[in-house]
N, CA, C and O atoms as CSV, one atom per row, in Angstrom:
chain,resi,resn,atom,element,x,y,z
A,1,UNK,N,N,-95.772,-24.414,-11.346
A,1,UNK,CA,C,-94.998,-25.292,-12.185
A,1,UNK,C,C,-93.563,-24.765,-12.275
A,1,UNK,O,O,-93.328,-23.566,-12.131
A,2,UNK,N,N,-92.470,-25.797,-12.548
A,2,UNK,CA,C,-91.032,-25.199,-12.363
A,2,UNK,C,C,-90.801,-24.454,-14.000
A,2,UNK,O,O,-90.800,-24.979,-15.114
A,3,UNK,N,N,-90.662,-23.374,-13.675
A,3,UNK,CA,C,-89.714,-22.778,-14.915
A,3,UNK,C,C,-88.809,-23.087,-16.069
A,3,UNK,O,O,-88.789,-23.056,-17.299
A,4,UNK,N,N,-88.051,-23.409,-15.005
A,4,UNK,CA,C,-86.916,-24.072,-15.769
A,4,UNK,C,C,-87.020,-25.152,-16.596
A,4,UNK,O,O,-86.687,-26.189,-16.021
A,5,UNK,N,N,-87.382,-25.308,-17.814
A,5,UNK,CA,C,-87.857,-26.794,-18.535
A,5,UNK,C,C,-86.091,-27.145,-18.758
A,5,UNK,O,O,-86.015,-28.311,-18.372
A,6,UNK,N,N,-85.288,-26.897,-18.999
A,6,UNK,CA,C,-83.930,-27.665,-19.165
A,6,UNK,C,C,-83.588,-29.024,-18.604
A,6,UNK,O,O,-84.143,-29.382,-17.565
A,7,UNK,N,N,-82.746,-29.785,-19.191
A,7,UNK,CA,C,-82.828,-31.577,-18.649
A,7,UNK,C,C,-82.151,-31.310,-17.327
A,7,UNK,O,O,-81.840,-30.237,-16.809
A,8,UNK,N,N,-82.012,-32.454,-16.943
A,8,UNK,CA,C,-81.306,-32.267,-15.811
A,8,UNK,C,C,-80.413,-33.813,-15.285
A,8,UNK,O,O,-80.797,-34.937,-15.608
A,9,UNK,N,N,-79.622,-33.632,-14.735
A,9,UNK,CA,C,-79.140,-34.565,-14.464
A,9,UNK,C,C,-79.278,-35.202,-13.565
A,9,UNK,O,O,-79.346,-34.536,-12.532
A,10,UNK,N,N,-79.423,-37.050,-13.335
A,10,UNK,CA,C,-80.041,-37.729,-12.498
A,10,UNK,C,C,-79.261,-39.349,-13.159
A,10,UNK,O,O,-79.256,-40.060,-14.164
A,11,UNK,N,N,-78.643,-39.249,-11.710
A,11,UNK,CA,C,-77.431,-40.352,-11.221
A,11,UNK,C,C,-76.735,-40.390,-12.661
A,11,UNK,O,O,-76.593,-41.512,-13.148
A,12,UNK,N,N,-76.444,-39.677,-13.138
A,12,UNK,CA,C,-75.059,-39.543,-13.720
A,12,UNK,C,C,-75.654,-39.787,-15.503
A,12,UNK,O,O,-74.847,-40.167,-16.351
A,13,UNK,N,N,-77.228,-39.493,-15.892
A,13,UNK,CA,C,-77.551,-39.183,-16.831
A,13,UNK,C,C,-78.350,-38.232,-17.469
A,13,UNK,O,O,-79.570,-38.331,-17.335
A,14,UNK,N,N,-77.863,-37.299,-18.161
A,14,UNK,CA,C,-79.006,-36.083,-18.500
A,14,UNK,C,C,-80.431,-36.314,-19.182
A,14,UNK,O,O,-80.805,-36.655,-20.304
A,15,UNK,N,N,-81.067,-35.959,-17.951
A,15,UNK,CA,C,-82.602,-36.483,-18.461
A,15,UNK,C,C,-83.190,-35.508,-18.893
A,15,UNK,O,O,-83.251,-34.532,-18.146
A,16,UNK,N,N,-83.840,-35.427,-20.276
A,16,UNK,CA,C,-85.032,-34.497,-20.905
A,16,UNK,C,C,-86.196,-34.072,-19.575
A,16,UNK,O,O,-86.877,-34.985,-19.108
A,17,UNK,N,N,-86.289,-33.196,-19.241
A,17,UNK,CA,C,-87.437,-32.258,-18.052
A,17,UNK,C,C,-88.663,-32.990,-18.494
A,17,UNK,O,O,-89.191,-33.362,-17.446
A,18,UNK,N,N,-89.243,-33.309,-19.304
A,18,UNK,CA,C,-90.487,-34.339,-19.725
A,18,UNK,C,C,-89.919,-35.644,-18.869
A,18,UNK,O,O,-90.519,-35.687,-17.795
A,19,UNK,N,N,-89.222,-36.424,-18.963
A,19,UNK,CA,C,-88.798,-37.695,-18.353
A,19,UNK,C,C,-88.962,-37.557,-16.682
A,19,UNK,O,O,-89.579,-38.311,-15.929
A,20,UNK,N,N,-88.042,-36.083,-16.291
A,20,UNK,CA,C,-88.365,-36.060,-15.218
A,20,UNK,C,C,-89.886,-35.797,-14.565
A,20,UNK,O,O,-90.362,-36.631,-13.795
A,21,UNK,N,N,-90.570,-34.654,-14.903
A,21,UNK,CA,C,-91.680,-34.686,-14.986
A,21,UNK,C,C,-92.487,-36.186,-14.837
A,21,UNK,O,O,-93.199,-36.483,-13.878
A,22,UNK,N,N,-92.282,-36.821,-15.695
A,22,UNK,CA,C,-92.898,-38.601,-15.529
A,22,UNK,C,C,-92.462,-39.526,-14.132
A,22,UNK,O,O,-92.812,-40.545,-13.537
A,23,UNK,N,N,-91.708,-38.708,-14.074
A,23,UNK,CA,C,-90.748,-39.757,-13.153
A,23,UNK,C,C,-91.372,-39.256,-11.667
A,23,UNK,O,O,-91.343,-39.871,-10.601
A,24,UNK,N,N,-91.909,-38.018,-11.940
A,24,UNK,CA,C,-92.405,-37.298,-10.375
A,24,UNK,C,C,-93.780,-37.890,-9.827
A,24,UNK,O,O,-94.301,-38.069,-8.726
A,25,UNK,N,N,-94.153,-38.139,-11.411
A,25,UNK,CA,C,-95.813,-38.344,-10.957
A,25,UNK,C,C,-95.890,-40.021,-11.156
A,25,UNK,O,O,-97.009,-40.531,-11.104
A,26,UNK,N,N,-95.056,-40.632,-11.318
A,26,UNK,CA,C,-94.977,-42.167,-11.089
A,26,UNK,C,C,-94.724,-42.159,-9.278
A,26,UNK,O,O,-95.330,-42.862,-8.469
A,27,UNK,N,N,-93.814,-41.297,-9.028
A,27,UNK,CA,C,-93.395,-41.180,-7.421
A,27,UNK,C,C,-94.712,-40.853,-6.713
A,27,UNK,O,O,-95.223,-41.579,-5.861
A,28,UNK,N,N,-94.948,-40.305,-6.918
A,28,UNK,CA,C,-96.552,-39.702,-6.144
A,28,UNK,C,C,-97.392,-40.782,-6.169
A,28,UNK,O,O,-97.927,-41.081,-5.100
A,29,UNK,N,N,-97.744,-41.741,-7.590
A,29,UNK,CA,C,-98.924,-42.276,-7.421
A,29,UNK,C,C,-98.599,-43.654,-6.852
A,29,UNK,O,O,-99.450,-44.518,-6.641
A,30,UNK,N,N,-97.272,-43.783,-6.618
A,30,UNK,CA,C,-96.738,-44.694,-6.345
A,30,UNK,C,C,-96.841,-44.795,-4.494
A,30,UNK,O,O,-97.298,-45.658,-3.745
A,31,UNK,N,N,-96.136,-43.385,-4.240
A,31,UNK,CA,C,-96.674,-42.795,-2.570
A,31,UNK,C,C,-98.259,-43.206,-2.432
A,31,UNK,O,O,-98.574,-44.178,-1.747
A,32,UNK,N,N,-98.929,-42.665,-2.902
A,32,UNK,CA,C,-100.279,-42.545,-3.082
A,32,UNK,C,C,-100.569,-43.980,-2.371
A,32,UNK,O,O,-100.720,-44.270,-1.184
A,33,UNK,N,N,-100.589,-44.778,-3.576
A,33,UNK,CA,C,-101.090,-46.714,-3.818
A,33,UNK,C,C,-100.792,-47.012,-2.115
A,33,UNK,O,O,-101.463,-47.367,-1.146
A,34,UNK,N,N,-99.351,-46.632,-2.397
A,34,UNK,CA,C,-98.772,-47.335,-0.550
A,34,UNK,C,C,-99.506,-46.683,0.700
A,34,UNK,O,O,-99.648,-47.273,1.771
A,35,UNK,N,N,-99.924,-45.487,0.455
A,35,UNK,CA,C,-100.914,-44.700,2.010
A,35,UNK,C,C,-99.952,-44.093,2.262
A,35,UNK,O,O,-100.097,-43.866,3.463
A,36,UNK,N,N,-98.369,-43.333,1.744
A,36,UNK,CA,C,-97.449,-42.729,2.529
A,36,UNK,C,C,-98.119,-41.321,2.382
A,36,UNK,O,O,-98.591,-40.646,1.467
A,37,UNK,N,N,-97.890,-41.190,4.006
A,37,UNK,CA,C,-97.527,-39.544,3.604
A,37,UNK,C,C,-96.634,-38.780,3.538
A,37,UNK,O,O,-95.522,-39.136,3.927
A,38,UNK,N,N,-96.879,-37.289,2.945
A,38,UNK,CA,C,-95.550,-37.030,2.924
A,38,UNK,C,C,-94.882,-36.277,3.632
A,38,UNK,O,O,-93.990,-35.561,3.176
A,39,UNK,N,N,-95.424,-36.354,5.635
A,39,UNK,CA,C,-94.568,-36.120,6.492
A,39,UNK,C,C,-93.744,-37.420,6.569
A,39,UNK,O,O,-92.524,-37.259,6.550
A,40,UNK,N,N,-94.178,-38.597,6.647
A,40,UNK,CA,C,-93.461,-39.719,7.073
A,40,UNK,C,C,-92.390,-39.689,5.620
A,40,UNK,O,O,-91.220,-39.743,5.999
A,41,UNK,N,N,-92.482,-39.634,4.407
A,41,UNK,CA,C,-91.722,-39.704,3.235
A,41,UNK,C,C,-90.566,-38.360,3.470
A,41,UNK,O,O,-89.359,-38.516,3.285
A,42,UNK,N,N,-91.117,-37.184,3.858
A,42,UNK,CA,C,-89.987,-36.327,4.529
A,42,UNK,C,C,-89.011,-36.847,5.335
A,42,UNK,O,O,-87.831,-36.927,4.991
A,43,UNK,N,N,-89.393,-37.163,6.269
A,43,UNK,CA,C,-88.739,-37.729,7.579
A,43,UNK,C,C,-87.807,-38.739,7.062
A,43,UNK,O,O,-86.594,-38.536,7.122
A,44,UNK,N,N,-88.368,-39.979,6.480
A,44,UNK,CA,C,-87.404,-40.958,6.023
A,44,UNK,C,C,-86.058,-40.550,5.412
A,44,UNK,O,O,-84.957,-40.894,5.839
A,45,UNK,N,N,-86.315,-39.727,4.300
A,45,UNK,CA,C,-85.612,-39.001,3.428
A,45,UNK,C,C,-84.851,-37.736,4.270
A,45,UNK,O,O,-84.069,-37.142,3.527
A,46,UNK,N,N,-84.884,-37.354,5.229
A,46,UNK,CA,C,-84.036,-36.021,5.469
A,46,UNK,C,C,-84.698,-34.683,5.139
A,46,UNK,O,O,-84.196,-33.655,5.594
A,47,UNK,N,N,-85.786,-34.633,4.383
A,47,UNK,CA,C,-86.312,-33.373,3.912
A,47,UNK,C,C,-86.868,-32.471,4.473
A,47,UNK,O,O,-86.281,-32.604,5.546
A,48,UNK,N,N,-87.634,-31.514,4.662
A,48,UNK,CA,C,-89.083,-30.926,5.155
A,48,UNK,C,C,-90.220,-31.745,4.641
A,48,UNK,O,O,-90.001,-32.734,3.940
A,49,UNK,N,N,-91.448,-31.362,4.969
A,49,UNK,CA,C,-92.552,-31.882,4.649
A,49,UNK,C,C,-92.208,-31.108,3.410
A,49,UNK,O,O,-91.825,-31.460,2.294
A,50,UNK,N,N,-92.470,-29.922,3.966
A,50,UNK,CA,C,-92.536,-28.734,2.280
A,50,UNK,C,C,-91.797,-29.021,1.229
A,50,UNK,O,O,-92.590,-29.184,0.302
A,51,UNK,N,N,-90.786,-29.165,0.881
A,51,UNK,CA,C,-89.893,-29.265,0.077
A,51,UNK,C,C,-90.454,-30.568,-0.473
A,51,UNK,O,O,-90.811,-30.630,-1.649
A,52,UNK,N,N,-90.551,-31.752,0.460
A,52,UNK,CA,C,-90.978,-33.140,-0.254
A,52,UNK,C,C,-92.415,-33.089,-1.213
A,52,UNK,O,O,-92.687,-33.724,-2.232
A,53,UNK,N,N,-93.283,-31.980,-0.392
A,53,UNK,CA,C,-94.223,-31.659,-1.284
A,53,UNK,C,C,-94.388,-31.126,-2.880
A,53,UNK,O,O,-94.811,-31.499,-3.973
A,54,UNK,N,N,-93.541,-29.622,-2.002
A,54,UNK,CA,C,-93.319,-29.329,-3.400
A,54,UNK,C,C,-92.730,-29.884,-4.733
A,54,UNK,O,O,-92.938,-29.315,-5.804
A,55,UNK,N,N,-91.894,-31.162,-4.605
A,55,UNK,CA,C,-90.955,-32.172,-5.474
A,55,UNK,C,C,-91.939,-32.805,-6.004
A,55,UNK,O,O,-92.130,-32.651,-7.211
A,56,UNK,N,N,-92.744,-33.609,-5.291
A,56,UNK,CA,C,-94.018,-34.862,-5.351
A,56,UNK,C,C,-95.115,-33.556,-6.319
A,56,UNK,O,O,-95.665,-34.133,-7.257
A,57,UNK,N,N,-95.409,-32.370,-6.269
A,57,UNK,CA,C,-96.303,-31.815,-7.120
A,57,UNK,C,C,-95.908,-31.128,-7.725
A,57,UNK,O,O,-96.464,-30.077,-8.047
A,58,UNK,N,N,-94.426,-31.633,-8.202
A,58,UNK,CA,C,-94.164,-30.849,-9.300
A,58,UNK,C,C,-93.877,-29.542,-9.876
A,58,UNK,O,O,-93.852,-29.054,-11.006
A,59,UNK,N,N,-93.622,-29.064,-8.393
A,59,UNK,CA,C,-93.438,-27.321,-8.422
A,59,UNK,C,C,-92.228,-26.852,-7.821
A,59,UNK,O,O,-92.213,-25.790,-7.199
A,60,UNK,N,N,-91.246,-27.544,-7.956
A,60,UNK,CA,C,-90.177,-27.704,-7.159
A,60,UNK,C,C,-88.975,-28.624,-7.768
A,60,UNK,O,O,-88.981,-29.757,-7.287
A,61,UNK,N,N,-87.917,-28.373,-8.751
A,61,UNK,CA,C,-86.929,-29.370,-9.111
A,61,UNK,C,C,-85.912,-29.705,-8.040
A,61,UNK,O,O,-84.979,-28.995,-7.664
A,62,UNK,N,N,-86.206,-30.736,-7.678
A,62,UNK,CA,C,-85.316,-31.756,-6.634
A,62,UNK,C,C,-85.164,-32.682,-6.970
A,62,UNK,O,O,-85.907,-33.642,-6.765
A,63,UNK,N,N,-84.012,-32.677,-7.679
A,63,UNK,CA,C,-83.641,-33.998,-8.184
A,63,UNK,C,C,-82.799,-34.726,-7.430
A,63,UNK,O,O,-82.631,-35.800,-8.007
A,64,UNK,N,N,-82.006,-34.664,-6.134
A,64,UNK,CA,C,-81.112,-35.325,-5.516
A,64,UNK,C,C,-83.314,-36.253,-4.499
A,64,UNK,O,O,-83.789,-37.388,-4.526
A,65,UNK,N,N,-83.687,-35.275,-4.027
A,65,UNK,CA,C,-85.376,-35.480,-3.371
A,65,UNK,C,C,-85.629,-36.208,-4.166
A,65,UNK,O,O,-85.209,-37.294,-3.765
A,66,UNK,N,N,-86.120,-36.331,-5.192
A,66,UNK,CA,C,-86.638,-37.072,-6.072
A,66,UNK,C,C,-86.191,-38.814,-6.064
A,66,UNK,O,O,-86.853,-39.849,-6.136
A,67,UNK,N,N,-84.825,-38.531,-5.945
A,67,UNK,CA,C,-84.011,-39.965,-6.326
A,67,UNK,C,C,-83.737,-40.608,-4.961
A,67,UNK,O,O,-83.130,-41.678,-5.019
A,68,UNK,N,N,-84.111,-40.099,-3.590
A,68,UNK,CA,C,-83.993,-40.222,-2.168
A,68,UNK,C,C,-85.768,-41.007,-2.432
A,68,UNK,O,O,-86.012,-42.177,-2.136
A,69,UNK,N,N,-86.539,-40.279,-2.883
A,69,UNK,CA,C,-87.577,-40.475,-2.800
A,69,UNK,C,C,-88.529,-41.971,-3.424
A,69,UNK,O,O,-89.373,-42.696,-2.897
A,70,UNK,N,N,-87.775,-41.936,-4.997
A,70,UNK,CA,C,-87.906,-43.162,-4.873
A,70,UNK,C,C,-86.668,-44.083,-4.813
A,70,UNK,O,O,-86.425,-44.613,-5.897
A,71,UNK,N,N,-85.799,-44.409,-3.772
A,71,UNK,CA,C,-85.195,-45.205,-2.678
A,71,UNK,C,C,-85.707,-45.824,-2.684
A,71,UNK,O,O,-85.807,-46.881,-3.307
A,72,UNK,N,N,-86.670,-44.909,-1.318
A,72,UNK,CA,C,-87.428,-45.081,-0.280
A,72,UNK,C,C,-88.574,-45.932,-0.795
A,72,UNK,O,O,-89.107,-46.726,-0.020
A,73,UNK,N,N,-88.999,-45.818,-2.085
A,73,UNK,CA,C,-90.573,-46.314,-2.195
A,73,UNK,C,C,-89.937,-47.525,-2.990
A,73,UNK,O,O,-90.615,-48.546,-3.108
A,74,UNK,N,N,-88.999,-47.482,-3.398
A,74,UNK,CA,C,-88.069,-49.316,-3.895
A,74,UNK,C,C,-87.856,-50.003,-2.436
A,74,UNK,O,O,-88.011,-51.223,-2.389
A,75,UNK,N,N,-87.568,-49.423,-1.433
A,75,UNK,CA,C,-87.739,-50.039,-0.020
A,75,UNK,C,C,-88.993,-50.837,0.870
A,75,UNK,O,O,-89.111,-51.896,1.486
A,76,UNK,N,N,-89.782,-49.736,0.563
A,76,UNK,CA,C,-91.390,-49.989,0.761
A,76,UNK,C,C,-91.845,-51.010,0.312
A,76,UNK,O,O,-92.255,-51.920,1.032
A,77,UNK,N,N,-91.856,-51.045,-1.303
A,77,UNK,CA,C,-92.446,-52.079,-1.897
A,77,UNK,C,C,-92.136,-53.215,-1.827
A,77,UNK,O,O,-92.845,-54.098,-2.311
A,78,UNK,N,N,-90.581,-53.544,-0.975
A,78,UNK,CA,C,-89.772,-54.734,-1.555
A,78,UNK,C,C,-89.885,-55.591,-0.058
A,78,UNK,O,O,-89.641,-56.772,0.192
A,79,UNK,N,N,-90.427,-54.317,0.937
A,79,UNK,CA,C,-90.992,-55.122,2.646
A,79,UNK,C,C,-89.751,-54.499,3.261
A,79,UNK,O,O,-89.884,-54.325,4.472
A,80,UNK,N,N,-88.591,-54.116,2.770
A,80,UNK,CA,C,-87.520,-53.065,3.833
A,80,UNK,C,C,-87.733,-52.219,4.877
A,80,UNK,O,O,-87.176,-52.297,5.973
A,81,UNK,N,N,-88.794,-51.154,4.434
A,81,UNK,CA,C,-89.007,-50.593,5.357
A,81,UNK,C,C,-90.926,-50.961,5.597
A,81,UNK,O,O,-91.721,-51.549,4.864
A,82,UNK,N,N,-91.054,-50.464,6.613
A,82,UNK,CA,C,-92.684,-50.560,7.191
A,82,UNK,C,C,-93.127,-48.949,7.320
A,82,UNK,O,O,-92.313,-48.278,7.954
A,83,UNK,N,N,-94.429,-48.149,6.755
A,83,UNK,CA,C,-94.509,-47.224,7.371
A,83,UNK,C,C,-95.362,-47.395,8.740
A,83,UNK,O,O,-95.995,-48.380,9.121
A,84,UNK,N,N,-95.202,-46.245,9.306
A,84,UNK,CA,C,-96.145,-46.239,10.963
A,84,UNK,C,C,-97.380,-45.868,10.529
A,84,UNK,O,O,-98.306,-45.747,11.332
């Protein structure tokens, strides 16, 4: 689990570490629902697998990842992108 409980900032508002926290595991179950994985969710995004992992479970503050991440899954859902 990340250490650091302090807010953090995300697109230009300081979010309470609980919010973010919510916001990680909406991303995941959200990945999840769609079948992504998270080599292909790496890849899209620029990341490692690892790093995307570690963000998606929460053991890892990436908040620029995070906000790449769900983009990507506002893309998905809306028919933008297709995964393979």
């Amino acid at each position: 689990m990340i250490a650091n409980r302090k807010p953090c900032w995300m697109d230009g508002t300081l979010v309470p570490f609980d919010e973010y926290l919510r916001r990680v595991e909406a991303a995941r179950r959200r990945a999840e629902a769609l079948c992504l994985t998270r080599t292909w969710i790496a890849a899209q995004i620029g990341r490692s697998r690892g790093h995307t992992t570690r963000v998606l479970a929460g053991r890892d503050r990436g908040v620029e990842t995070l906000l790449r991440i769900e983009a990507l899954l506002r893309r998905v859902e809306a028919g933008e992108v297709a995964p393979r």
